[in-house]
N, C-alpha and C positions, 0 to 999 in steps of 0.2 A: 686730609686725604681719607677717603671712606675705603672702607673694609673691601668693596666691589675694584676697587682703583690698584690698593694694596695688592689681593690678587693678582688679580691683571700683571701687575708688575713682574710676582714671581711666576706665573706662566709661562711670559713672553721673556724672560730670562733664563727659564729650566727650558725652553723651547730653541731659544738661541747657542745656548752654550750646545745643546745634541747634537744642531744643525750645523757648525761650524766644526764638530766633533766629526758629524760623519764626511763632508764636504773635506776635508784633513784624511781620511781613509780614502775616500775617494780618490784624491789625487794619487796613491800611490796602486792604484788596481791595476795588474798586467795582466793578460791571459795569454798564457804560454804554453799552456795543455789543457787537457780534461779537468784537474784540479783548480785551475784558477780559474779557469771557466766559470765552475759552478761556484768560486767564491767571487767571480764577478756578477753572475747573476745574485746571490744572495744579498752583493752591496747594492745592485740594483734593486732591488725590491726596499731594503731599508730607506732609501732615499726616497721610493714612490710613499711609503708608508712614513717617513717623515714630513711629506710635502703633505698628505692627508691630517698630521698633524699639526703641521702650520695653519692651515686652511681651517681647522676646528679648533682652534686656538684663537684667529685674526679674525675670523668672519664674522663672528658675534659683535667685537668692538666694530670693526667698520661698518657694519647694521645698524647700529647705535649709533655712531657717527653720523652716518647718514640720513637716517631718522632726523636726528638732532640738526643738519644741519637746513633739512627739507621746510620743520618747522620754524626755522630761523628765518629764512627767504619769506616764510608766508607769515610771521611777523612785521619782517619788515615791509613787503609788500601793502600790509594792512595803510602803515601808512604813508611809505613812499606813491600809492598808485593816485590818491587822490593829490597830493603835490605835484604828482609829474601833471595832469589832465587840468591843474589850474595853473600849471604856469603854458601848457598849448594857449587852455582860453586866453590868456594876459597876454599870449605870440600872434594868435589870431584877428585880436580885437586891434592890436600894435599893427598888423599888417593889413587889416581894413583901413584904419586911420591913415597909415602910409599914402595906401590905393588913392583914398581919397583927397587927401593931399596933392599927389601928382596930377588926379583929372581937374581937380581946381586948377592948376597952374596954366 
C-alpha cells in the first residue's frame, strides 16, 4: 500500500467518523424557541460545512478514479476496436457467401 493509498485511508475515516458524529446530533435538533433555533441553525451550517468536507476529501480520489478508468477503456479500445472490425469483415464476407449461395440455388 503506498503512503498516498495510506492517507487516503485515514482521511476518509477521520471524515466518516465526523460525519456520522454530526448526522447522531442531528437527529436529536428541536426548535422550540429562539434558542434552538439558533442551535438549529448552527447544526445546519456544520453539516453544509461538513458536506464541503466530504466533497474535498472524495473528489480528488474519484478524479483519479476516473482518470484511471478513462485511460483503461482507451487501452483497451487500442485493441478491442480492431478485433471487433475484423470479425464485421469475417460477418460480411460470411454473408456475401451466404447471398451467393442462395442466388445459385
Amino acid at each position: 500500500m503506498s503512503a498516498e493509498s495510506a492517507l487516503n485511508i485515514i482521511e476518509t475515516k477521520d471524515v466518516e467518523i465526523k460525519a456520522l458524529s454530526i448526522v447522531d446530533e442531528a437527529r436529536s435538533v428541536v426548535v422550540s424557541d429562539a434558542e434552538t433555533y439558533t442551535a438549529a441553525g448552527a447544526m445546519w451550517k456544520a453539516i453544509r460545512d461538513m458536506m464541503k468536507e466530504i466533497d474535498d476529501t472524495f473528489n480528488p480520489i474519484i478524479d483519479r478514479a476516473h482518470k484511471d478508468h478513462k485511460e483503461a477503456l482507451n487501452q483497451k479500445k487500442k485493441f478491442y476496436d480492431p478485433l471487433d472490425q475484423a470479425s464485421r469483415n469475417i460477418k460480411r464476407i460470411m454473408s456475401d457467401y451466404d447471398m451467393e449461395q442462395d442466388r445459385l440455388r
